[in-house]
Residue frames as a rotation matrix with the C-alpha (Angstrom) as fourth column:
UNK 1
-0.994 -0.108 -0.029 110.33
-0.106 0.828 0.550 253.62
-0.036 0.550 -0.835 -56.70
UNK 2
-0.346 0.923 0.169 106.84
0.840 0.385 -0.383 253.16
-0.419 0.009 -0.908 -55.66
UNK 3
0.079 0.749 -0.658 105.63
0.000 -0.660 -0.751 256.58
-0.997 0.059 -0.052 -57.18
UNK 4
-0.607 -0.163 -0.778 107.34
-0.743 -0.231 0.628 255.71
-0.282 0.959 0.019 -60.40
UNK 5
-0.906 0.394 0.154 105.63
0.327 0.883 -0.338 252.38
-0.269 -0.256 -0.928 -59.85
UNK 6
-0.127 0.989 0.070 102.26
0.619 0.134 -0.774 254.24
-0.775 -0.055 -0.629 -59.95
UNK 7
-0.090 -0.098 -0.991 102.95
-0.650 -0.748 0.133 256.67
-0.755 0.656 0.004 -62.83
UNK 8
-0.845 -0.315 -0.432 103.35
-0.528 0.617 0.583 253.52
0.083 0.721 -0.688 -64.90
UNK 9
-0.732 0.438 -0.522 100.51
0.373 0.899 0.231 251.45
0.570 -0.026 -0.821 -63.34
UNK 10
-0.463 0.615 0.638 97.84
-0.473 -0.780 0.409 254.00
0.749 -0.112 0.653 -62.49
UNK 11
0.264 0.757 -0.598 95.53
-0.171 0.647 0.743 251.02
0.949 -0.094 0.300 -61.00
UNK 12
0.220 -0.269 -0.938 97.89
0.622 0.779 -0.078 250.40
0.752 -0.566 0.339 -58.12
UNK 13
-0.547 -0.275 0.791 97.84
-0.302 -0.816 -0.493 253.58
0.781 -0.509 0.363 -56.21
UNK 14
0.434 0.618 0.656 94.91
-0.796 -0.078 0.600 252.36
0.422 -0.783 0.458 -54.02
UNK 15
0.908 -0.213 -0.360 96.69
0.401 0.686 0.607 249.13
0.118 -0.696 0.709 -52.72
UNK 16
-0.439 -0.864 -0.247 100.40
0.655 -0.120 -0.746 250.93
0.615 -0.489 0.618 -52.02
UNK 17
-0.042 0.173 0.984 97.96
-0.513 -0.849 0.127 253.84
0.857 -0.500 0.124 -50.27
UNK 18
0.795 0.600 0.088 96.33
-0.288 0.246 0.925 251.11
0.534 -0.761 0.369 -48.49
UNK 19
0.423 -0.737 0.526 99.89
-0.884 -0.209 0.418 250.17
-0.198 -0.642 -0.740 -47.28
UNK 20
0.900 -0.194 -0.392 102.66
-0.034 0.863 -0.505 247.45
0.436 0.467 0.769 -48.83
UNK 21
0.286 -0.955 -0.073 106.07
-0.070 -0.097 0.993 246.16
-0.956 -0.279 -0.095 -46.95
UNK 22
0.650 -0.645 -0.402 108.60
-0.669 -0.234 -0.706 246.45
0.361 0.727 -0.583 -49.74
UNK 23
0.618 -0.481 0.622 111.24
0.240 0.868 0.434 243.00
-0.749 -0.119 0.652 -50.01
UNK 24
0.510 -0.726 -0.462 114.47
-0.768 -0.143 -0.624 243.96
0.387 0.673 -0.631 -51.91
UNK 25
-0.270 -0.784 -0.559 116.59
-0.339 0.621 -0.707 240.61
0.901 -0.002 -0.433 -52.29
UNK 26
-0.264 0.384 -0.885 115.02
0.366 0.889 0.277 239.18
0.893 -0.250 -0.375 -49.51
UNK 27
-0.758 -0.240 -0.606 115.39
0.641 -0.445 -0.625 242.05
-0.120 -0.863 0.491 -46.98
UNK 28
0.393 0.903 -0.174 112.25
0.898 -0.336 0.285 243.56
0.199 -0.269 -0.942 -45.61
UNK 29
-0.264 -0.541 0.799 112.45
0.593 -0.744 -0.308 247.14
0.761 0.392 0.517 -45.83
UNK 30
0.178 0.335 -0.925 112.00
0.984 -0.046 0.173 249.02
0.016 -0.941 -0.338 -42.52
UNK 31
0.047 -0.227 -0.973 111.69
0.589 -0.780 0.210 252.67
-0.807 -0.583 0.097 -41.71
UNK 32
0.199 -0.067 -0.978 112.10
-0.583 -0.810 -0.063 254.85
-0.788 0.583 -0.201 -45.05
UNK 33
0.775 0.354 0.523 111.38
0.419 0.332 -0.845 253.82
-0.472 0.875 0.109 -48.98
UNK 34
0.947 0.068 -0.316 114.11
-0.273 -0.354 -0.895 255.50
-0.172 0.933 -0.317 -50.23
UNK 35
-0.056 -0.822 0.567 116.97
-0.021 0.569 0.822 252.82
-0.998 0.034 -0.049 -51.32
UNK 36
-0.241 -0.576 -0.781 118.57
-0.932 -0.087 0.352 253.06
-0.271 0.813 -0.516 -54.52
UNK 37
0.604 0.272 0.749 116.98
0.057 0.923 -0.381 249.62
-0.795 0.272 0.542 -56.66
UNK 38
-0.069 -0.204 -0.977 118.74
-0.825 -0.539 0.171 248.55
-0.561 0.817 -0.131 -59.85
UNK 39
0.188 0.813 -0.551 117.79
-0.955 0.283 0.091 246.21
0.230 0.510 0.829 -62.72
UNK 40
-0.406 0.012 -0.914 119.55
-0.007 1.000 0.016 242.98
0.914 0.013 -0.406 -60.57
UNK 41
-0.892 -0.119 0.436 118.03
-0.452 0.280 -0.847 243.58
-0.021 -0.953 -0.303 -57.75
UNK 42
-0.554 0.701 -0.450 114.73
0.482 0.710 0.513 241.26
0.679 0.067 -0.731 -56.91
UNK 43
-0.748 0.625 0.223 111.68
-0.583 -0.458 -0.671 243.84
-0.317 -0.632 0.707 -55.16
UNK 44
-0.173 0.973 -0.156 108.49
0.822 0.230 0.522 242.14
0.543 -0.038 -0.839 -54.13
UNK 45
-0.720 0.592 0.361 105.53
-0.670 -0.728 -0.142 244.24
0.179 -0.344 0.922 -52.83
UNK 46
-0.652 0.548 -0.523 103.40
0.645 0.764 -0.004 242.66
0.397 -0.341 -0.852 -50.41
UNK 47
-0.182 0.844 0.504 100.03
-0.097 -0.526 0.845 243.81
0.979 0.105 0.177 -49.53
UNK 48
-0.913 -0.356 0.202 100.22
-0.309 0.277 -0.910 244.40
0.268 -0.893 -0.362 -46.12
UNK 49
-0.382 0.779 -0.497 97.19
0.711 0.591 0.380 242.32
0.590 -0.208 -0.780 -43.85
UNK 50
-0.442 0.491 0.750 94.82
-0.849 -0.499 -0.174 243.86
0.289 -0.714 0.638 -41.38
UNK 51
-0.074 0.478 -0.875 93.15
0.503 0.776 0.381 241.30
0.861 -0.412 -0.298 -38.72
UNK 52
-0.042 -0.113 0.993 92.33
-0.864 -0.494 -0.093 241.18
0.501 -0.862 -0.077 -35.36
């Protein structure tokens, strides 16, 4: 998803490099990117933080 994601939107490669959590239907996506999406599910991309 996320590489078709940048094939389409060129611009966004540097903030998924910089690292994004992935939210399908409310469920935070842990461990491996590669779940089947289709056009009812609901996917945010959040920009993950850095702090200290």
């Amino acid at each position: 998803m996320l590489e078709a994601l940048v094939r389409a939107h060129p611009g966004l490669k540097p903030v998924i490099e910089a690292g994004v959590s992935v939210v399908i239907d409310g469920e935070v996506l842990s461990g491996g990117l590669h779940r089947p999406v289709s056009p009812d599910n609901e996917v945010y991309l959040m920009q993950r933080i850095k702090g200290g």
